[in-house]
N, C-alpha and C positions, 0 to 999 in steps of 0.2 A: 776821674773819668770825665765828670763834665765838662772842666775846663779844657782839656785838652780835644774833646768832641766839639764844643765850641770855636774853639782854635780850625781846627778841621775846617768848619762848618762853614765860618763867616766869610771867607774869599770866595766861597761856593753862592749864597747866596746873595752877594753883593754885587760878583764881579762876573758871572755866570751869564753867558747871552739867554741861556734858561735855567731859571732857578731849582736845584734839583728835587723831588718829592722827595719825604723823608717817614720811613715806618719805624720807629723805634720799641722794639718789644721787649718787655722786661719780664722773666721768667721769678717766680717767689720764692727762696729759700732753698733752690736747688744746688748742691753742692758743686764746686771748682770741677771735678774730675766726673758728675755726671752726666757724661755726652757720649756719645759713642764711641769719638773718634780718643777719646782717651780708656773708655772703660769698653769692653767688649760685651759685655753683660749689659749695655742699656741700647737702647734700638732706638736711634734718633737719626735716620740719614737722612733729614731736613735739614737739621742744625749744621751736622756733618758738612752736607753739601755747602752752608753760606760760609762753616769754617776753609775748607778746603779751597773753596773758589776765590774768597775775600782776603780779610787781613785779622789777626786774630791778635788784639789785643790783652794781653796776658803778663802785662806790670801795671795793673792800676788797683785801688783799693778801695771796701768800703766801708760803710760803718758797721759796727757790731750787732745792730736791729734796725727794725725794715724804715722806718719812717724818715730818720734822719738823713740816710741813703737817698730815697726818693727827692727830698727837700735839698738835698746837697744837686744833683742831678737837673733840679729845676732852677733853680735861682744861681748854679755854680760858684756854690758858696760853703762854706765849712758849716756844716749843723750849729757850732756854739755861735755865729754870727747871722742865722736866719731863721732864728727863733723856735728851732728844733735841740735845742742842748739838753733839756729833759726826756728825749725819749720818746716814745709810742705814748698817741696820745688814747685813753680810753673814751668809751659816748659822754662822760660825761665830764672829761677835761676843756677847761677854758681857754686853748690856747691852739695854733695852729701856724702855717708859714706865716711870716710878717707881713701885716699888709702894705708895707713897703716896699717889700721885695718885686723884683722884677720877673717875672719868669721867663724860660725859653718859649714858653707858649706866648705871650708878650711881644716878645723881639719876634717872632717870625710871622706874628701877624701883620706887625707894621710896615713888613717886606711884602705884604699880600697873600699870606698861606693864609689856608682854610684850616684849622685847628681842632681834632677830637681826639678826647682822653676816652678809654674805653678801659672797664674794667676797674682794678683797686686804686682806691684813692688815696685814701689816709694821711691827708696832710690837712685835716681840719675841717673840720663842722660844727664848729660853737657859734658861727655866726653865719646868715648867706654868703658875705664877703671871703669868707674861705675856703667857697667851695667853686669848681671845678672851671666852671662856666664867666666868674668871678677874677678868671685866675689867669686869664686867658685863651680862652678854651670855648669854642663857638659849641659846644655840646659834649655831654658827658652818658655812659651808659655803664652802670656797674653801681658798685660797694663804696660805701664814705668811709667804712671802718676798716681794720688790718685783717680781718678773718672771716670767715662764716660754712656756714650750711653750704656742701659744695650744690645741692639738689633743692633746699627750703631755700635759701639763703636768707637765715636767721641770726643774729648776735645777740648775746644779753638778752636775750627774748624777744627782741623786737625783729621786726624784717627790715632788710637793709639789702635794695635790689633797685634802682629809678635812675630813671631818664631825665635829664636838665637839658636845660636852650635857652637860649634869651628872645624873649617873647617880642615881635618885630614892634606889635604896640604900644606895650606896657614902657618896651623896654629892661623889664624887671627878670626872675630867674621865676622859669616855669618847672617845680618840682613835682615830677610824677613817679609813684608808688608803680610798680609795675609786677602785680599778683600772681597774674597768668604766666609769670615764666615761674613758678614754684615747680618743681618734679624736673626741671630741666636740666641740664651741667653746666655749672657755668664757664667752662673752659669751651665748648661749644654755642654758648649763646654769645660769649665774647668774638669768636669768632665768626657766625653769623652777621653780626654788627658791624663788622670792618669790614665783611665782603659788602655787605649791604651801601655801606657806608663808600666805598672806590663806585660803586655804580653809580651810585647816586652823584656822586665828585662826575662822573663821567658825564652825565646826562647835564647837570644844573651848573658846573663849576670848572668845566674842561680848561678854562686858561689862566686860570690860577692854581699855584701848588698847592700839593697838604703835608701836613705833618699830622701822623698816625699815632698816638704816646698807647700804645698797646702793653694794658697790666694784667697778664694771668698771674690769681692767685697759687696756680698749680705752682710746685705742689705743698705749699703750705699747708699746715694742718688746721683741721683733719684731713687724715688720710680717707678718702674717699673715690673708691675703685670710679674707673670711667663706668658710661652704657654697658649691659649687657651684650651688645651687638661689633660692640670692638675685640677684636683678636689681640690678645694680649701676647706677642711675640718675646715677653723674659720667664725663662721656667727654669725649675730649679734653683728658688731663692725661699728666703724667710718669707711671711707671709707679708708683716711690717713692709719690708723690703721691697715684695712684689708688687704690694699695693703704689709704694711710691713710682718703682721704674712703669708701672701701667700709668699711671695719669703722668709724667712728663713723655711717654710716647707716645697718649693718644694728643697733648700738645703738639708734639714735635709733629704729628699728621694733618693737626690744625693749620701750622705755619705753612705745612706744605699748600693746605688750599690757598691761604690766601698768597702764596710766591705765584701759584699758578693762576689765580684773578689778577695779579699785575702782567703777569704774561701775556695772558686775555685779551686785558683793554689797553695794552697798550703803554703800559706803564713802566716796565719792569728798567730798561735799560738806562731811564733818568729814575729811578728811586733809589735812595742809599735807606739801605735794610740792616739795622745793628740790632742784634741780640745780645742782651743783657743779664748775665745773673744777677743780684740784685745783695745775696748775701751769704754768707755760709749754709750750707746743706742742713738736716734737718738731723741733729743730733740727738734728742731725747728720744723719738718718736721711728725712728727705724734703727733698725738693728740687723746684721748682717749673719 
């Protein structure tokens, strides 16, 4: 998938009288066939709509768990050569992308994008250098680890929720714990942050491009129904079941916002928008 999106990509941003904006969204664990436009039982006419209008590729492959996927994706490189061959790393695995590795966030700095990771990380936190900001990535807002509290966002007992930058003085990586989003979704607070985050492009950064690397965990488990204030549009399913088609559709309402903040400000017609599954669906934990 990456190399061939790379392949894409590079004539675009080299040879481009304007270099295109790029939001790359990658969905968690949601199965091949759960979208609308293939299953009628799931309520996504976001998705729907970039499938229909766009280009829907649909012969690429990925790894059999999330980490090495993402680490393939960034570096465009086969997991056993960029130091992901073991697998998902836990808190307290010593090991992470190579620090040698180049990332996409990397290469499209040095073309002048402005670069934010938002959302799941999981390619490494054993040392700063493998985290986000480190990696390419002019700020990060989200999870280091592969899972969590959709609402506490806790792991392993600890909290795992903060905001990184590189500090204009220090130079160094400013890691901040961020509390007060505890009771919040974080399918919603991620998207908060990229609406936030194009306004902000708009006001401080209007002529330079961005790349958006957007990680909802949704719907990775746990399974963790959206706000009580969202209308859950799937009835007549397992409960398992319901739970999951409710949080990729209050996703899919999400994307919708922010298609419609590129609309907005102005963005929409130069930004190439790919939506990403990321791996197979979620087989232990729903049931039909």
């Amino acid at each position: 998938m990456c190399l061939k999106f790379l392949a894409f990509l590079l004539p675009l941003i080299t040879m481009a009288a304007k270099k295109p904006n790029i939001l790359f969204i990658m969905a968690d664990d949601q199965g091949f066939n759960d979208v609308g436009w293939k299953d009628k039982t799931l309520f996504t006419p976001n998705i729907d709509k970039l499938a229909t209008e766009g280009v829907i590729l649909d012969s690429h492959y990925v790894m059999p768990v999330c980490a090495p996927t993402r680490a393939s994706f960034l570096t465009g490189r086969h997991a056993i050569s960029n130091g992901y061959w073991y697998g998902n790393p836990t808190p307290t695995d010593q090991f992470g992308v190579d620090l040698d590795e180049y990332t996409i966030a990397d290469m499209l700095k040095s073309y002048g994008y402005a670069t934010h990771a938002i959302g799941k990380w999981h390619l490494g936190m054993y040392s700063v250098n493998h985290t986000p900001t480190l990696r390419g990535f002019d700020s990060f807002l989200g999870m280091y680890l592969g899972s969590g509290d959709y609402y506490n966002h806790t792991n392993s007992g600890g909290f795992d929720f903060r905001l990184n930058y590189i500090n204009r003085l220090t130079r160094e990586v400013d890691d901040y714990l961020l509390p007060n989003f505890k009771g919040l979704y974080s399918t919603e607070v991620y998207t908060n942050w990229t609406i936030e985050l194009l306004h902000r492009h708009k006001k401080l950064e209007e002529n330079k491009p961005f790349f958006l690397y957007l990680n909802y965990q949704t719907p990775h488990g746990p399974l963790h129904y959206p706000p009580k204030q969202f209308s859950n549009p799937n009835h007549d399913q397992s409960i398992p079941r319901k739970k999951y088609s409710s949080m990729i559709s209050y996703m899919d309402r999400d994307i919708g916002y922010i298609i419609d903040t590129l609309e907005q400000l102005g963005y929409r017609r130069n930004t190439l928008v790919v939506f990403f599954q990321r791996q197979r669906g979620r087989i232990t934990e729903v049931s039909w």
